[in-house]
C-alpha positions in Angstrom: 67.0 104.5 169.6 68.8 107.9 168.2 72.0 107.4 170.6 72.2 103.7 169.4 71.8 105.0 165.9 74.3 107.7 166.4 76.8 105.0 167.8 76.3 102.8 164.9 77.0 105.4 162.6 79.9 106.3 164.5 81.7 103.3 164.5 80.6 102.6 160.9 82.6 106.2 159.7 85.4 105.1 162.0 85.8 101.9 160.4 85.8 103.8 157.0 88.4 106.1 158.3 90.5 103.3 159.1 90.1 101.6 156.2 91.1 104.7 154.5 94.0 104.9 156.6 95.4 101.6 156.1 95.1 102.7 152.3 97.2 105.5 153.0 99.8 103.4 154.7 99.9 100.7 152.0 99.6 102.2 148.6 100.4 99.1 147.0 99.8 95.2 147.3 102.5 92.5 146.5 101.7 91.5 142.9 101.4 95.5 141.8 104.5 95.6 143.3 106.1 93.1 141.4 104.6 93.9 138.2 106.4 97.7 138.9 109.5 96.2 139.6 109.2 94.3 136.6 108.0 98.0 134.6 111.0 99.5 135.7 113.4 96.7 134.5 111.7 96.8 130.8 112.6 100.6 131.0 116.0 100.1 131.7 116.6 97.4 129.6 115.1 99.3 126.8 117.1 102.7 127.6 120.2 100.6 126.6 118.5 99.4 123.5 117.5 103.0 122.6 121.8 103.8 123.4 122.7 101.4 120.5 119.6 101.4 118.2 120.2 102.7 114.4 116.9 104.3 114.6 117.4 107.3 117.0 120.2 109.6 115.5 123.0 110.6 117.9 121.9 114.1 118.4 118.5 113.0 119.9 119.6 109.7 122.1 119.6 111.9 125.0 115.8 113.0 125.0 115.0 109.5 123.8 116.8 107.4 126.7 114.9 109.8 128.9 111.4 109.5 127.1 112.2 105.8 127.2 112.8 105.9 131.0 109.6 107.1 131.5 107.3 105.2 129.1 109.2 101.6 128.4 108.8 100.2 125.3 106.2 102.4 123.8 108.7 104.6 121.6 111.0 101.5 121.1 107.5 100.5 120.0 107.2 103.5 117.7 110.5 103.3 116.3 109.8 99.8 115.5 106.7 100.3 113.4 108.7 103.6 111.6 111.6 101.2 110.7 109.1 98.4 109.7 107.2 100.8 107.0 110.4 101.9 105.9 111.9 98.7 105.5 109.3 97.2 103.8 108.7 99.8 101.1 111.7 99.2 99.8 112.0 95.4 100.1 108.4 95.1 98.8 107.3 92.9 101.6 104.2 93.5 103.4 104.9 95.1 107.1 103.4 92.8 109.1 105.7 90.4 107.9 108.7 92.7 108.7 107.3 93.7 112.2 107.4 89.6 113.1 110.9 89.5 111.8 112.0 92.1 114.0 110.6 90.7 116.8 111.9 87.6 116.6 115.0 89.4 116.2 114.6 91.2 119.6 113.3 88.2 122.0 116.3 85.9 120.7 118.5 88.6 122.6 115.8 89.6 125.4 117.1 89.0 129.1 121.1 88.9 127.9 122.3 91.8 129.3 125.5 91.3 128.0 125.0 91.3 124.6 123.3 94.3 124.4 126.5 96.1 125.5 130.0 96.8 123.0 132.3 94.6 125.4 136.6 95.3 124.7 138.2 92.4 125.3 142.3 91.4 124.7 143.7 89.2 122.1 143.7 86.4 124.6 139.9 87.2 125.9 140.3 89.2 129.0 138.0 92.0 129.1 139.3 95.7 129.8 137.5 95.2 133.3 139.3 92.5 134.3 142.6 94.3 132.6 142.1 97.0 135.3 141.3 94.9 138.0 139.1 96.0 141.5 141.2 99.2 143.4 140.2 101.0 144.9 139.6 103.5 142.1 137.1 101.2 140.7 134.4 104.0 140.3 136.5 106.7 138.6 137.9 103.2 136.6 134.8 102.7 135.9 133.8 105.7 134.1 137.2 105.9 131.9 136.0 102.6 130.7 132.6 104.1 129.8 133.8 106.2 127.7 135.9 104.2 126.4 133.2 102.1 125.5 130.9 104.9 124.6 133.7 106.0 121.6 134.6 103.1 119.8 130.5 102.4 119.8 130.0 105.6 118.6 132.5 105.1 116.1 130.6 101.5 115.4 127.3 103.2 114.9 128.5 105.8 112.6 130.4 102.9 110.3 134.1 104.8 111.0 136.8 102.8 109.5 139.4 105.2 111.8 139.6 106.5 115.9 141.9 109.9 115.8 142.3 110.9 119.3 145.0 114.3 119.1 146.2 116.6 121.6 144.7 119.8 120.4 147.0 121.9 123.5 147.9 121.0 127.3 144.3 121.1 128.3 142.2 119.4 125.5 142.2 116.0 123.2 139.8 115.8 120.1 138.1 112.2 119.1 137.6 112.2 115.8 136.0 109.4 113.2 137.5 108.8 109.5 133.6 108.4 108.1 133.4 107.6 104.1 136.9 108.4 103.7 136.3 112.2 105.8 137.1 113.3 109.0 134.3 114.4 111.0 135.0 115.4 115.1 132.6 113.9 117.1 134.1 114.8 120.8 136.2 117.6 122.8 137.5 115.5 125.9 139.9 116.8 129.2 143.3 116.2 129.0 143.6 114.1 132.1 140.6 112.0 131.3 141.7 111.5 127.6 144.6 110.2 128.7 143.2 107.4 130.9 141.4 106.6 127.7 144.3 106.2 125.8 145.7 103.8 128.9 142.7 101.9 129.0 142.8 101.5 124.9 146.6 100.8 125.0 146.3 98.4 128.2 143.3 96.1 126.3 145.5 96.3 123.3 148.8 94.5 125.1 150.6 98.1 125.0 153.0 99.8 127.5 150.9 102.5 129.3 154.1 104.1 130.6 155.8 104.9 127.3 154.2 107.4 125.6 157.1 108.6 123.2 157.9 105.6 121.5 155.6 104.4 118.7 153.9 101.3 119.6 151.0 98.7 117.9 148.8 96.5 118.9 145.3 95.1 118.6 142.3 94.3 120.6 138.3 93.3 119.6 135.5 94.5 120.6 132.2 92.3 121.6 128.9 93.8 120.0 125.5 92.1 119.6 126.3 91.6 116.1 129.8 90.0 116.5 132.9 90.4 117.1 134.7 93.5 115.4 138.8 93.6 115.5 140.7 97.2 116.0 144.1 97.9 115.0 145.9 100.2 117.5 149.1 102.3 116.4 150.3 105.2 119.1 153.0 107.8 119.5 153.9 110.6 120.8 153.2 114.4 119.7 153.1 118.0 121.1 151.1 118.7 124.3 151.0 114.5 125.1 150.1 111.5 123.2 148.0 110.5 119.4 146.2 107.6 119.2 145.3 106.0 115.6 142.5 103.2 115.8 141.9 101.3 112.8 138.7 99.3 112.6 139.1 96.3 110.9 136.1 95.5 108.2 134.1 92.9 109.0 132.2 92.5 105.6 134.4 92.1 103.1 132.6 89.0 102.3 129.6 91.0 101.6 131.2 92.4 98.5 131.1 90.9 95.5 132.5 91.8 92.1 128.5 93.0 91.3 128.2 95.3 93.8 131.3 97.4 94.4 130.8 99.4 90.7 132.4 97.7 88.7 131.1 97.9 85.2 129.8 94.8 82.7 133.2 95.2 80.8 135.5 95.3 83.6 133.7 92.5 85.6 134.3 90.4 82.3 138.0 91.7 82.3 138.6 90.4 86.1 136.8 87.4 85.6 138.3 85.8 82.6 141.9 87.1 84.6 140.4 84.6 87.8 139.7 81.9 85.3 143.4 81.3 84.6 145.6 78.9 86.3 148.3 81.4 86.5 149.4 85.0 85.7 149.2 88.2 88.7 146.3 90.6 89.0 147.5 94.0 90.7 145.9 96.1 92.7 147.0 99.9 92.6 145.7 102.8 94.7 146.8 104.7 97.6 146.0 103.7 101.1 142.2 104.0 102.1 140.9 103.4 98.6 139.2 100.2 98.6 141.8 97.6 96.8 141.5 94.8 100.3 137.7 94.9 99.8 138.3 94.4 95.9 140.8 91.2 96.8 138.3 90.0 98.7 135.5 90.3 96.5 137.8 88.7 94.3 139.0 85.6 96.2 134.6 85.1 96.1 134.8 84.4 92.6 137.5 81.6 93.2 136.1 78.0 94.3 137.7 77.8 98.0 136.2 74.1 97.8 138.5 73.0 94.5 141.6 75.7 94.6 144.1 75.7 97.5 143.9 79.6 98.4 146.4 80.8 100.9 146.9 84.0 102.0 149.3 86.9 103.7 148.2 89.4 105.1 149.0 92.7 107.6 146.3 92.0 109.4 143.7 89.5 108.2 140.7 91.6 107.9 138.2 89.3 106.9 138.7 85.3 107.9 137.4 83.5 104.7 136.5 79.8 105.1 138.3 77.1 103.8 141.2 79.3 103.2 144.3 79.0 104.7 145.5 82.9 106.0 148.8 84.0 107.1 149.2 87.0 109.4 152.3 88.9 109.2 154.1 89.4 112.2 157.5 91.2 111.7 158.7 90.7 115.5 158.2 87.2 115.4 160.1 86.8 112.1 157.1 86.0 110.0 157.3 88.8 106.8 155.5 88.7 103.2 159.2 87.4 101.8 159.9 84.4 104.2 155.7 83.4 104.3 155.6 83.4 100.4 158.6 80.9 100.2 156.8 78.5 103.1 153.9 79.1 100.6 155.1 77.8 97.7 155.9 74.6 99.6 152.1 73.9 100.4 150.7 73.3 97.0 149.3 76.3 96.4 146.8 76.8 93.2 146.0 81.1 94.2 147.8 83.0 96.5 147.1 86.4 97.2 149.7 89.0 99.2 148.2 91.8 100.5 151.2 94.0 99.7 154.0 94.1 97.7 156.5 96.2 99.8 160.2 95.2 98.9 162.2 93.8 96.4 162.0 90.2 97.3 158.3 90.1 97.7 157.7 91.7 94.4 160.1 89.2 92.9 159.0 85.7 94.6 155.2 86.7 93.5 156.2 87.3 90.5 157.8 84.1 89.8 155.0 82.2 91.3 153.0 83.8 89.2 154.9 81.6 86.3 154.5 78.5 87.9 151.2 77.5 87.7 150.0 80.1 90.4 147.4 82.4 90.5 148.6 86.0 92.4 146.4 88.6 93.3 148.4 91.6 95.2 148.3 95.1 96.3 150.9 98.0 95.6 150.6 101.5 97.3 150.9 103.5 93.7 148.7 106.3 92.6 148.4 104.9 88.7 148.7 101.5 86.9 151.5 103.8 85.0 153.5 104.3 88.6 152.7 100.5 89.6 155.1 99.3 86.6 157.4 102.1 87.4 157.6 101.1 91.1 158.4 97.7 90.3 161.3 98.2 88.1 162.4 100.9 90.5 162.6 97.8 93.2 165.1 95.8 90.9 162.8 93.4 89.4 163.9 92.4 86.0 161.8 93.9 83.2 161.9 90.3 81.9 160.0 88.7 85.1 157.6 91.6 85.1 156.5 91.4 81.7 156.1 87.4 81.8 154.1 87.5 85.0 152.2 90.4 85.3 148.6 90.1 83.6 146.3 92.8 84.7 146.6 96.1 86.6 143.6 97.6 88.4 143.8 101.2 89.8 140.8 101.8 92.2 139.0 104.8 94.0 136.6 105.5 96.9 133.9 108.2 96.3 131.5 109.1 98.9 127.4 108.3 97.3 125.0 111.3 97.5 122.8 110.4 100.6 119.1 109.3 98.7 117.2 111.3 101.3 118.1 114.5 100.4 120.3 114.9 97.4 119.1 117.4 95.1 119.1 118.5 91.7 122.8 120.5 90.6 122.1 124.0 90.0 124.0 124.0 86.8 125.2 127.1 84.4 123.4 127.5 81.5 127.0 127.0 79.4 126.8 123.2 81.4 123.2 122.8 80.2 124.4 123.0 76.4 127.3 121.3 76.7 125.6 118.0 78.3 122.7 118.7 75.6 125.1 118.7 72.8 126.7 115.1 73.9 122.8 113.6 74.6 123.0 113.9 78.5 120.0 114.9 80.8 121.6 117.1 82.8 118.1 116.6 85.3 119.5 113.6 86.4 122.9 115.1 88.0 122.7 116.1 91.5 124.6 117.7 94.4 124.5 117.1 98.5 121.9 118.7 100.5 122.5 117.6 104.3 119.9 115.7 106.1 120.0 114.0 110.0 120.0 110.3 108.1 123.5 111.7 106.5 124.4 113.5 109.8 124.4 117.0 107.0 127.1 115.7 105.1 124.9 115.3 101.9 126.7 112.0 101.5 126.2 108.3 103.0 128.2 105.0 101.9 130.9 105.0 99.5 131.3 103.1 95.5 134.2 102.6 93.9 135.8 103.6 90.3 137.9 101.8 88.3 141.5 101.9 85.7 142.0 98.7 84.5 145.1 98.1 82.0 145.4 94.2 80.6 149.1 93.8 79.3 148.7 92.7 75.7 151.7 91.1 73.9 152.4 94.2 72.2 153.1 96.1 75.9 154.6 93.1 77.3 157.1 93.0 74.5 158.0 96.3 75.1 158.5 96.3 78.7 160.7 93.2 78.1 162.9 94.9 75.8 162.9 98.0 77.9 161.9 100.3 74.8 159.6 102.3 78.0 161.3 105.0 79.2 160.3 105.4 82.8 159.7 108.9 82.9 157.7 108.7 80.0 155.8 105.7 81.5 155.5 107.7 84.2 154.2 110.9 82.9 152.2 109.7 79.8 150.7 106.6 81.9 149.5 108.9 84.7 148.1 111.6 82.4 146.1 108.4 80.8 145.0 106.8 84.2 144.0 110.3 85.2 142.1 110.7 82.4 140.4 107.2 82.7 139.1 108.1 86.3 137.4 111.0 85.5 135.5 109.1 82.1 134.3 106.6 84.7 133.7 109.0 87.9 131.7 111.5 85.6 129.7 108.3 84.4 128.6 107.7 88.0 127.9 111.6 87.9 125.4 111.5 85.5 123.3 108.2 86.8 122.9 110.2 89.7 125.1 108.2 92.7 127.7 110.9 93.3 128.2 114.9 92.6 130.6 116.9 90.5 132.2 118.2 93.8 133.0 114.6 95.3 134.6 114.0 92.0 136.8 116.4 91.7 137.9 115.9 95.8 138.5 112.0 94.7 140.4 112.2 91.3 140.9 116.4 90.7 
């Protein structure tokens, strides 16, 4: 009885053992193996959210892709709930109803992997992988285009209007982004491999890679999971190899309205009764950079697209309004702002709008539109409303035509806002204090840049605008006809006067708070 006991429990620990064993051996069954197949393809997938998510700042994407590789969607999770409260404190919706917006958001773009990646693709719709084709370099192809990639979203997420890429010497190229109207470096990049990234750039844009001493332009778009954003492309060459200039093309400028770009009551009032006339030429003035597209667009809002015939000309179109007919000018195919605005006047145009006046010509057919029963919006490259009239007459156009079709002139300029999250109040001198007392302003309500991560330390995020606006009154308009001006008084007393009326309106900003002394004086001096 003992030894048939002892066998028993011999065979019963063996069959444990090898139960055990076969444990060992197969640590996993099939659906637990499919379910961490599955784990690891939700932690990939959201790595590459994490990459191009608003909510993780640049300097911490790193640590976060590999948190994220580790724990899935629990910090995307996190994130998500942080963006939620602060969304819905200031839209004054309850957060659960945010959250579900979100998430709807996110599962209309779940499984697409390729809309979750920036994509560069020609004017024609090849993308820069198919550009480069399959050699046998395709790996070391392969990460030129990554970085590729990786700068202009970089320069996507940061809301850059410009890409600088510069030799710094023989060995090194900077990247840097044009952010609020400031250049900021972002990247310090090998010679050799900057250079294929100027190929790969130039080759999606429908540029020679093999001159790199002539100037040369050209375009290409870039696919993102919010749309499609267009580039502008201008190269040449420089000391110690080749500068590339990237211009990224707005994609809102039918977001801006004449409400929300600063304009004042008065001036809104001013514009809009200008609009409201069949005829006559509105003028934008400013240097280059300073806002005066955005403001033609926000104008062309306030026109009825369904009941005016609007056609444009533009270099490029930045912004495709519908049910408006836009022109692009293209100088080696013959089409220029002269020859489109005579093919214009042909169409039965009610408002047309240039997007430059450059020549002589251009001025002059616009002009004379402008007293036919059309409505002209333009742009000049002047620093003052003063130097806009000057410019004109300097291009030959007769002070006669100028005066009868000229109606308003708008001088405009771009100052960076104090960033909300951690401006702070100016430390002021006590000589300040008074003097703001004396004229019955609260001097605690002026403030200066701090730096914070949501501002990347700049102290300042987003930009408004300031502006001069001259309407031409009879009196002015009879003495530009008669040419009692004298230019260089024009010139001098005009631009002393538009100076002047920059600062009254920048310092009003100032003292509600949006922007600091210092940004002032950087924008108007």
């Amino acid at each position: 009885m003992g030894t048939l006991a002892f066998v028993v429990y011999f065979q019963t620990q063996h069959l444990n053992a090898g139960v055990t064993l076969s444990l060992v051996l197969l640590p996993f069954e099939p659906v637990r193996f499919v379910l961490l197949i599955g784990w690891v393809y939700i932690c990939f997938y959201f790595v590459q959210r994490v990459q191009f998510s608003p909510l993780v700042s640049k300097k911490y994407k790193s640590i976060a892709k590999i948190t994220t590789l580790f724990t899935g969607p629990l910090l995307l999770f996190v994130l998500l709930i942080v963006d939620a409260r602060k969304k819905s404190l200031e839209s004054n919706r309850g957060i659960f109803a945010v959250i579900k917006e979100q998430l709807e958001h996110i599962s209309a773009r779940l499984g697409t992997k390729e809309e979750s990646a920036i994509q560069l693709v020609d004017s024609s719709g090849r993308s820069i992988t198919e550009i480069y084709g399959h050699g046998k370099g395709r790996q070391k192809d392969s990460h030129v285009l990554d970085v590729t990639e990786q700068i202009v979203a970089d320069a996507l997420e940061e809301q850059a209007s410009d890409i600088l890429i510069d030799p710094t010497d023989e060995m090194t190229y900077t990247v840097r982004f044009r952010v609020d109207g400031v250049l900021r470096e972002v990247d310090r990049i090998e010679a050799a491999e900057c250079q294929a990234v100027i190929n790969s750039i130039k080759a999606v844009s429908n540029m020679d890679i093999a001159e790199r001493r002539r100037p040369q332009d050209g375009a290409f778009l870039a696919k993102t999971p919010e749309g499609t954003v267009s580039f502008r492309v201008a190269s040449a060459g420089a000391v110690n190899g080749e500068k590339l200039s990237v211009r990224v093309l707005s994609q809102s400028g039918g977001m801006f309205k004449l409400t929300n770009i600063g304009l004042s009551k008065k001036q809104r009032a001013i514009i809009q009764d200008a609009l409201a006339k069949p005829s006559g030429m509105v003028l934008m003035c400013g240097p280059t950079g300073s806002g005066k597209t955005t403001t033609l667009y926000a104008m062309l809002e306030e026109i009825d697209l369904f009941t005016r015939n609007v056609i444009t000309v533009e270099d490029p179109i930045e912004y495709v309004l519908p049910n408006a007919s836009q022109i692009e000018v293209n100088p080696k195919a013959g089409i220029t702002f002269a020859k489109s605005l005579r093919s214009i006047l042909r169409q039965d145009p009610d408002v047309i709008c240039v997007g430059e006046i450059r020549d002589e010509e251009t001025a002059a057919i616009a002009l004379r539109a402008s007293q036919t029963g059309h409505l002209v919006l333009a742009t000049i490259h002047t620093s003052s409303n003063a130097s806009a009239l000057v410019r004109l007459l300097d291009l030959g156009v007769s002070s006669l035509l100028l005066s009868s079709g000229l109606n308003v002139l708008i001088s405009q300029r771009l100052f960076r806002r104090l960033c909300r999250d951690c401006k702070r109040p100016a430390q002021l001198s006590q000589t300040q204090i008074r003097d703001f007392s004396r004229k019955g302003i609260d001097s605690t309500r002026i403030y200066e840049a701090a730096g914070c991560e949501q501002c990347r330390q700049t102290g300042y995020r987003g930009r408004t605008a300031i502006f001069d606006i001259l309407t031409l009154d009879h009196q002015l308009k009879a003495s530009i006809a008669s040419g009692d001006l004298s230019i260089t008084q024009l010139r001098k007393e005009g631009d002393k006067k538009g100076k002047s009326n920059m600062q009254k309106q920048g310092l009003k900003k100032v003292i509600s708070g949006i922007t600091s002394f210092e940004e002032l004086k950087r924008v108007v001096g």
